[in-house]
N, C-alpha and C positions, 0 to 999 in steps of 0.2 A: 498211703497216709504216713505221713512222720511221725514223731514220738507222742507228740501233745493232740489231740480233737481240736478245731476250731470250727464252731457252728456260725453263721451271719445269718439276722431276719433280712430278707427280703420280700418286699413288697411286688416286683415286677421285675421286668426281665435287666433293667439298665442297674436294679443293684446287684443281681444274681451276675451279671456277667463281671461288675466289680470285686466283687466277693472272689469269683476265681483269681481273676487279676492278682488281687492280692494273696492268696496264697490259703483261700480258706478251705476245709476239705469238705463241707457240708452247707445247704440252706434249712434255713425254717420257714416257710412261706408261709405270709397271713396276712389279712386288711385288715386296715381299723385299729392302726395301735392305742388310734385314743381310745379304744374299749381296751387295751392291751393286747389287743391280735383275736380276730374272728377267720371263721372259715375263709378261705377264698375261690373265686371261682375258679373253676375249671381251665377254664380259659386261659385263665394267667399261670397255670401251675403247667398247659397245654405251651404256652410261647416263651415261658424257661427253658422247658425241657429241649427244643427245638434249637435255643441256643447257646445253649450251658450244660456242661457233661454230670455237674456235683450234683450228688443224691438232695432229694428236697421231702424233708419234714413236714408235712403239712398239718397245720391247724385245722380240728375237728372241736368247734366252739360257738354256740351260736348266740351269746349275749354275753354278757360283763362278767357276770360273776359264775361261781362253779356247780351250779345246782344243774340236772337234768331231768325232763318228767319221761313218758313215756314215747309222745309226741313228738319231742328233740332226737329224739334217741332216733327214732326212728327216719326224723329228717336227715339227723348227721350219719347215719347207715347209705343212707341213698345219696349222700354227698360224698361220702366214701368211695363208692362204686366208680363215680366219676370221676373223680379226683387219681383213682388210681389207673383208671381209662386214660386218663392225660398225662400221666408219668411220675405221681407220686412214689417214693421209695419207700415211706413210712409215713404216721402219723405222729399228733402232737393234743393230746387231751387226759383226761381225767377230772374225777366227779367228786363233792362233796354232799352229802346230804344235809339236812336243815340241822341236824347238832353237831355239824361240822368234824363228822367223821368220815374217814372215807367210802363213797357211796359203791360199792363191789359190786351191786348187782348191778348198774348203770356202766361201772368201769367194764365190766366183764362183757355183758353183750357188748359193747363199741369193740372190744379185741376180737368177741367172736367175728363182728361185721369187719372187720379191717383182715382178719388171719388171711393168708400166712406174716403177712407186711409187718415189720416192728416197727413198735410206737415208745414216744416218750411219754410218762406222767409229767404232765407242765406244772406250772409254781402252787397247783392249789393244795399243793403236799403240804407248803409251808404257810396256809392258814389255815389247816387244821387244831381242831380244840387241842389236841392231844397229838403234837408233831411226831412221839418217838410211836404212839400208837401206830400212827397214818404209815409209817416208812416200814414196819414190821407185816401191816397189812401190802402195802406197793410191792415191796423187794421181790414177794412169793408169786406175781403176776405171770401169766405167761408170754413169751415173745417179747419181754420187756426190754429195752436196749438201755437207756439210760432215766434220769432223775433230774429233768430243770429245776434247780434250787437255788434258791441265796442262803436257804437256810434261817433266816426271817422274811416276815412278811413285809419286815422293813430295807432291805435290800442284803447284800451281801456284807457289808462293812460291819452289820449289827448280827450277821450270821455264821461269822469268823467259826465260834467254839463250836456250836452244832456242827459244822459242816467237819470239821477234825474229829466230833464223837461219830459221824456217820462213817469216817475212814478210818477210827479205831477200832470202831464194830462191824469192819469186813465188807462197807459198801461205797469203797473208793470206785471200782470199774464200773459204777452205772451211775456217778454224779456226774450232770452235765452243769459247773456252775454259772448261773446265768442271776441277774437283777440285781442294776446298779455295780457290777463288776468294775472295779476302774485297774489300772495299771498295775498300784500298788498292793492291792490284793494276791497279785499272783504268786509271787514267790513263797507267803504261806499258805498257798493251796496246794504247790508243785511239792513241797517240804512236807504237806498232809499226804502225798499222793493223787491226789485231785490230778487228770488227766484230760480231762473234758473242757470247756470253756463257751460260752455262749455271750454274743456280743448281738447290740441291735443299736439305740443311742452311741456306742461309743465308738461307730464309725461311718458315723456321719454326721455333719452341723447341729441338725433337727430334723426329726421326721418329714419336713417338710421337702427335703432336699438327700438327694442319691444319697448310697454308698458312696466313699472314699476308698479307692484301691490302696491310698499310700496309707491310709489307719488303718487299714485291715494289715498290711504287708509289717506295717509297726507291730501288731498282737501279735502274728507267725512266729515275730522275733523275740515276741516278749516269753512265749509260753513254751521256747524252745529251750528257754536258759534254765535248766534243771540237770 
């Protein structure tokens, strides 16, 4: 890997294999962006792998928002199993409880089901009631790799300051910044120490339509200039 992280969502194997093209080092694999990324099947995380070398993050998610009961928990465990049967490298979830605090007991079993594999806590760090609470609790996780944040729950442009108090308070090496990231962000995040980068809309037209190798190969270059 070069100096900066570059993460790309891919949906199937035609954006994973653009994503290398351009020069990404890592995927997040998920369907269903209009839920913002649910699990995906096996299958598809099975016919990446097969022709694409980059490690794939995979989403452990199984509706819209961040809540999990017992039942989930134990579906997305058995989707784990497979998922990693098919060549997952890691995982992509974490849990809120109903006073949108972070739900540990829910977090914790899915790490226990996923171990040894590192996972990311995805964006529901940054709708938690109490954001600096939720990141005091995340940080102390085990096998945690990194932190998908904007930093608000309204994207990254609105989450500039949090994300610089998170890399004054010693937790630049595990922010993966990701929602609503555009161009112009990056220089004060490379300036924060912000090392990570997570792109899904910004390289490609619309979810409707692939990856773009030459917008991904544009971020490599953008996130290098530090």
């Amino acid at each position: 890997m070069t100096g900066s992280l570059l993460e790309v969502i891919a949906l199937n194997v035609r954006d994973a294999v653009a994503a290398e093209q351009g020069g990404a080092d890592r995927l997040e694999v998920v369907a269903d962006m209009a839920a913002d990324g649910l699990t995906p099947a096996p299958e598809t995380v099975a016919a990446i792998a097969a022709e694409c070398p980059l490690p794939q993050m995979v989403m452990l998610r199984g509706h819209a928002g961040f809540t999990a009961d017992a039942d989930e928990l134990d579906r997305l465990r058995r989707d784990a199993r497979a998922l990693a049967q098919a060549g997952a490298a890691g995982f992509v979830f974490g849990f809120l409880d109903e006073a949108g605090a972070v739900d540990l007991a829910a977090t914790e079993a899915l790490i226990h089901g996923v171990s040894p594999l590192p996972w990311t806590f995805h964006r529901a760090v940054d709708h938690a009631a109490d954001v600096q609470a939720s990141w005091r609790a995340v940080r102390l996780l085990p096998n945690l790799a990194t932190v998908l944040t904007s930093g608000s729950p309204k994207g990254v442009a609105d989450g500039l300051a949090i994300l610089k108090g998170r890399t004054d308070a010693g937790d630049g090496s595990i922010i993966l910044a990701g929602g609503g990231l555009k161009p112009d962000h990056v220089p004060d995040l490379l300036d924060y120490g912000v090392r990570a980068f997570h792109v899904g809309s910004a390289v490609r037209p619309g979810w409707s339509e692939p990856v773009d190798s030459r917008l991904v190969r544009r971020w490599r270059a953008l996130i290098e200039r530090d």
